[in-house]
Structures are given as structure tokens and as C-alpha cells.
N, C-alpha and C positions, 0 to 999 in steps of 0.2 A: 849145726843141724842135729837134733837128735835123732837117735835110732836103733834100730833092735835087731835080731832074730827071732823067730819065732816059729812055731811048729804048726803044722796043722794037724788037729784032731780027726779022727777018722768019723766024724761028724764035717768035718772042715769047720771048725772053729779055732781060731786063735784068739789069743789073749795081746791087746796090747798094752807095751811094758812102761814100767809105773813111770820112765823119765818121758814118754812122748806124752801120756795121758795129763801130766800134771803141767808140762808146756803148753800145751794146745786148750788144758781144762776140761777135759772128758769128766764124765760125771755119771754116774751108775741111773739109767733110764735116759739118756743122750741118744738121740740118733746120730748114727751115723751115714751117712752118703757113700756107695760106693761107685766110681768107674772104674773101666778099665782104658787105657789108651797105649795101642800099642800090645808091649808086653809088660808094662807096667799096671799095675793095682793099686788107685789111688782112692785115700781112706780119705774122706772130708766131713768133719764136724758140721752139724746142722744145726744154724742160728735159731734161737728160740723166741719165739710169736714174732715170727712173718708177719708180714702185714699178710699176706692172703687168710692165713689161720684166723684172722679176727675178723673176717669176710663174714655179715651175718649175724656179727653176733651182739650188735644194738636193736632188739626186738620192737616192735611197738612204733615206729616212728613213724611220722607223718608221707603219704604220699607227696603229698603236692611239697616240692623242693623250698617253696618260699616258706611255707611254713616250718617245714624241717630246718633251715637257718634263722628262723624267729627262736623259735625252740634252743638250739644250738649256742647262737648268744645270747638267749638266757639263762642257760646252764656255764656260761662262761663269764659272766657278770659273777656269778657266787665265785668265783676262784680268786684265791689270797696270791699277791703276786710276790 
């Protein structure tokens, strides 16, 4: 398990250290997750595009369901497999 010490800034900021970040894959503009449980502080990486993030954002598309799955597979007939 990697792990650190770390200080907190009189902002309450820490830094964490280069061997957690480069295990886990932190990446400069990464969310981070925080809880707490307990009296523990636990830091959790946020998966990037959720499915809910991409909620919305096929613009334009048919009300009526049958139609939007006519549509659908014909946009999927063009794909090289």
C-alpha cells in the first residue's frame, strides 16, 4: 500500500505525494472524491465520463422511441467492425 505524510496548509491544502498519485493515476485537473468515515479521511479518484455526465448530451433526437431506434441502427450499420 502506498503512503505518505503530509501537511496541511493553513488554507487546509495538501499535496498528495508523487508515489500515491502515479499508483492510483491522479492527473492535474482529476477530481477528486472526498469522505470521511469515522476518523478517517478517505481521498477517492473520480472515474472519468460517467455514464450520467453523457446524460443529454445526444441533442436533436427523435421523440417517438421507434424512431429513435430506426435512427440508432442506422447509425450503427456505418460502423467497421
Amino acid at each position: 500500500m502506498a503512503e505518505g505524510t503530509v501537511k496541511v496548509t493553513r488554507k487546509y491544502q495538501i499535496t498528495i505525494p508523487k508515489e500515491v498519485r502515479e499508483k492510483i493515476g491522479v492527473q492535474i485537473g482529476d477530481e477528486i472524491k472526498i469522505m470521511e468515515q469515522g476518523k478517517l479521511i478517505i481521498l477517492k479518484k473520480v472515474r472519468k465520463r460517467a455514464l450520467l455526465d453523457l446524460a443529454g448530451c445526444w441533442r436533436g433526437y427523435p421523440e417517438d422511441p421507434d424512431e429513435f431506434m430506426r435512427e440508432v441502427r442506422k447509425l450503427w450499420s456505418t460502423w467497421k467492425v
